[in-house]
C-alpha positions as CSV (number, residue, x, y, z in Angstrom):
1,X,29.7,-35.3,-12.2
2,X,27.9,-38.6,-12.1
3,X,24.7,-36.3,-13.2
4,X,26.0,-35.3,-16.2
5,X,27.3,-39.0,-17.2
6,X,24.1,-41.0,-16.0
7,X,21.3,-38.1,-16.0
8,X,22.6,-35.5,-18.6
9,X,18.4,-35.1,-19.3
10,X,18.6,-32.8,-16.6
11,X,21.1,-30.7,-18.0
12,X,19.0,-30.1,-21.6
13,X,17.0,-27.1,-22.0
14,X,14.3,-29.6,-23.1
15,X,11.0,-29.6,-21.0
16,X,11.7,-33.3,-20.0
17,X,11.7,-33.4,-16.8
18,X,10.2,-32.2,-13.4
19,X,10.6,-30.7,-10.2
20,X,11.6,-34.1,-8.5
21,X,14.2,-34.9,-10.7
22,X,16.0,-31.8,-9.1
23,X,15.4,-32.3,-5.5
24,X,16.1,-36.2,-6.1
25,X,19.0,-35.9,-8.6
26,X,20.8,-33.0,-8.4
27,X,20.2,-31.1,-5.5
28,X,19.7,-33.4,-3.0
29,X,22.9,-35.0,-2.7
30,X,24.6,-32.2,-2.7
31,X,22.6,-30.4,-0.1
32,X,22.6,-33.5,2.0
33,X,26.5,-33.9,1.8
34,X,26.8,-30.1,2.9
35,X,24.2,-30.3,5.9
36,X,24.8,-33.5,7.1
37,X,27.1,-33.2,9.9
38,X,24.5,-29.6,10.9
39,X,21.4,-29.8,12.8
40,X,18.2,-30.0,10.8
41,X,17.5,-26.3,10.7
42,X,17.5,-25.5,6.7
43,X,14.9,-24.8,4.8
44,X,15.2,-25.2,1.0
45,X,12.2,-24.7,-1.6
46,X,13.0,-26.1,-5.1
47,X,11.4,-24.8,-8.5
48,X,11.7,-26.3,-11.6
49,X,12.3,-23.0,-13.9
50,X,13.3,-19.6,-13.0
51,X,9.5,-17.8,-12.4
52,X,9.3,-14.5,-9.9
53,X,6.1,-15.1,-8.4
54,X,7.2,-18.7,-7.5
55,X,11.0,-17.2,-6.2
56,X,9.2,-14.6,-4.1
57,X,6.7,-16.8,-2.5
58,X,8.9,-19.6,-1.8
59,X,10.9,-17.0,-0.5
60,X,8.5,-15.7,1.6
61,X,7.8,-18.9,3.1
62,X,11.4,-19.8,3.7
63,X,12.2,-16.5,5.5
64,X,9.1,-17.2,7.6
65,X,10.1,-21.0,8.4
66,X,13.9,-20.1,8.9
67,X,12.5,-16.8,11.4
68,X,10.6,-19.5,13.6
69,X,13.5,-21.7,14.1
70,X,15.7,-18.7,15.3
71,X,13.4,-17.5,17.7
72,X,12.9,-21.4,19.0
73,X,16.4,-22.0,19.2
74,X,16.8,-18.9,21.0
75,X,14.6,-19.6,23.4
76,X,15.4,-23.5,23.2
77,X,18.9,-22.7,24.0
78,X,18.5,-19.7,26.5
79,X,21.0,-18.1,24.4
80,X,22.0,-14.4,25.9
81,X,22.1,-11.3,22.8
82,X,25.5,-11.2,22.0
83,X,25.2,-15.1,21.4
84,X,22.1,-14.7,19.8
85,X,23.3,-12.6,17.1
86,X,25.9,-14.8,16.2
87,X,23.2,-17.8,15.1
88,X,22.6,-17.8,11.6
89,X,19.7,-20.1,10.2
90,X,20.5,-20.4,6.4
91,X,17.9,-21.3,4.4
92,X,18.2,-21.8,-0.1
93,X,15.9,-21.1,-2.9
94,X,17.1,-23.7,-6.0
95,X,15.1,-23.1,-9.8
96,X,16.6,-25.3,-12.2
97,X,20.5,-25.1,-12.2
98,X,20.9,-21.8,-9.9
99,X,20.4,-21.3,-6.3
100,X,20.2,-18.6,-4.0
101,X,21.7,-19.1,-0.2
102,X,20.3,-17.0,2.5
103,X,21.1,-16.5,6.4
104,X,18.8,-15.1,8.6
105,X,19.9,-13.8,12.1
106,X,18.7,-11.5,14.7
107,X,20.0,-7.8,15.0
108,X,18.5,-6.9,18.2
109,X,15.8,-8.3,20.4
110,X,12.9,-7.4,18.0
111,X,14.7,-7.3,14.7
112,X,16.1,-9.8,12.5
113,X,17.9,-9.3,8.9
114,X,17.7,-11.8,5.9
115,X,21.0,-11.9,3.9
116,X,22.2,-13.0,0.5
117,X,25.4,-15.4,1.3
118,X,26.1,-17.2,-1.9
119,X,24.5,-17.5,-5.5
120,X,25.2,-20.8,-6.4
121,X,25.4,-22.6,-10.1
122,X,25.4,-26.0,-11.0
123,X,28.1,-26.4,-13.8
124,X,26.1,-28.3,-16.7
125,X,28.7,-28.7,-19.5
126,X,32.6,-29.6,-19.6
127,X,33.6,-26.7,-20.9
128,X,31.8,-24.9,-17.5
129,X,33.9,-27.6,-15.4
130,X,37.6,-26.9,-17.2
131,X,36.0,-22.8,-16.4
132,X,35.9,-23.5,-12.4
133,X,32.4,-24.8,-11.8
134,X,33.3,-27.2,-9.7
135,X,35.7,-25.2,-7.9
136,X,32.3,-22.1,-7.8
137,X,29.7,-24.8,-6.5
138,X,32.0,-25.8,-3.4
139,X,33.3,-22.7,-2.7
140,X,29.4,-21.6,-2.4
141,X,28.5,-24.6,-0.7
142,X,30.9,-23.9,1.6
143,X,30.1,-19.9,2.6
């Protein structure tokens, strides 16, 4: 809410701003608030507009960054399989207002599976708050 009162240029469909207003403005603090309490283990990659190539490589890189620290806290942790499979890593693509969360976990000993947990939206008008989209961000924020 207090992006919408104090930096509402974020909100425009102008081309005004950048990739670092996201990360430092919007998404930040509310990915910050949501890990906080967690061990450092999430990966996020931030675009500034909604472009494939850039989804699927940031993508790409996050499932390979989230992969490594399963398999270290695995073995960091000397976790048996059953326990193993339980450990989620979640990692989230952001472009512009949306976001994509993701878990990773293992299957068996040599397979691991990447799953969609949550799309996420960041309300941008009042008329998308009085809808639920406060209510829609936490309960993502929350999977």
């Amino acid at each position: 809410l207090e992006t919408l009162l104090f930096d509402d240029y974020l909100y425009d469909k102008v081309d005004r701003h950048t990739e670092a207003d996201y990360v430092v403005k919007l998404f930040g603090p509310i990915l910050e608030n949501v890990f906080r309490e967690n061990e450092e283990l999430s990966i996020v990659e931030f675009a500034k507009q909604p472009q494939p190539c850039k989804y699927y490589t940031d993508k790409k890189r996050a499932v390979m960054s989230s992969w490594l620290h399963l398999k270290h806290r695995i073995k960091g942790s000397q976790l048996n399989l059953q326990d193993a499979k339980r450990l989620a890593i979640p990692f989230v693509l952001c472009e512009g207002l949306e976001a994509d969360i993701y878990k990773i976990r293992l299957v068996d000993d040599t397979w691991t599976v990447v799953e969609k947990a949550k799309d996420m939206h960041i309300p941008s008008s009042i008329l998308e708050i009085k809808n639920g989209g406060i209510r829609d961000l936490l309960e993502a924020l929350s999977a």
